[in-house]
C-alpha positions as CSV (number, residue, x, y, z in Angstrom):
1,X,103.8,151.7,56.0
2,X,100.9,150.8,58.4
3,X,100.5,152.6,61.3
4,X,100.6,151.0,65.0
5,X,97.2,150.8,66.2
6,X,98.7,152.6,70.1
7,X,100.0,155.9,67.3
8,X,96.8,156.0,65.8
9,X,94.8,156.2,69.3
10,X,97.2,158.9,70.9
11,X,96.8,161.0,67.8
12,X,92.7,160.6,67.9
13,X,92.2,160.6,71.0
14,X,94.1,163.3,73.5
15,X,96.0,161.7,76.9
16,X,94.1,163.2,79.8
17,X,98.0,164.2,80.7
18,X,98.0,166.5,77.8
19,X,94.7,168.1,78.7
20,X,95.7,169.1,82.3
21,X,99.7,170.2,80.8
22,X,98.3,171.3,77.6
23,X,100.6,169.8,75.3
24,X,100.0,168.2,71.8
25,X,101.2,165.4,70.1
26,X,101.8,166.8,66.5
27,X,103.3,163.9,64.6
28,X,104.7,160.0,65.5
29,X,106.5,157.6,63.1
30,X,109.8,156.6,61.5
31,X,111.7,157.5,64.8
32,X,110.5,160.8,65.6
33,X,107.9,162.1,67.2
34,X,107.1,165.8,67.2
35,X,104.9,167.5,70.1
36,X,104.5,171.0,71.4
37,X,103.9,173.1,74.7
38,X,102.8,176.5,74.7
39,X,103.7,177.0,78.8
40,X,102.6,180.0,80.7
41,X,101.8,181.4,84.2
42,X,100.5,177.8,85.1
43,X,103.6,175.8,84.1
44,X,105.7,177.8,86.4
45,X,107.8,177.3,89.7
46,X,108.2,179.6,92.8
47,X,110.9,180.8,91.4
48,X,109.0,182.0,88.0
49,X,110.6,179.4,85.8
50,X,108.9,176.1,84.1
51,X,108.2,173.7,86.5
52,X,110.4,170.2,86.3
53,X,107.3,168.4,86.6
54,X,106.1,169.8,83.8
55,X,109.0,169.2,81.5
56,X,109.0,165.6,83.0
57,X,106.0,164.7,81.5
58,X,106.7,166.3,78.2
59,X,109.6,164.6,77.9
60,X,110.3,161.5,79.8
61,X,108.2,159.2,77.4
62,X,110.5,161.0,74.6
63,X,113.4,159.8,76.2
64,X,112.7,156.4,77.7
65,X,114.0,154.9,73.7
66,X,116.9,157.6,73.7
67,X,120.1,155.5,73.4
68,X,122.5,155.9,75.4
69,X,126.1,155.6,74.9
């Protein structure tokens, strides 16, 4: 199966997004797409937990094509 031309950039070439966070994109295809986060000190709130900004951006382009019931 080919791959989309927009999967094959965001693996190549990292989102300037990912480079301030630090996340990865690992894999994209068939309906999944796999990336990781290592947080730390920087990722975290006033409260000493990760930030909800920072798990927005990890995870709101995830779940934009979630179904939903």
């Amino acid at each position: 199966m080919a791959v989309h031309p927009l999967v094959e950039k965001v693996l190549a070439a990292r989102p300037p997004i990912a480079e301030l966070i630090g996340f990865t994109v690992e894999e994209i295809g068939a309906g999944r797409a796999v990336g990781s986060l290592q947080s730390g000190p920087q990722h975290a709130n006033p409260m000493g937990t990760l930030h909800g900004d920072v798990e927005h951006q990890f995870l709101s382009p995830r779940l934009a094509d979630t179904p939903t019931r």
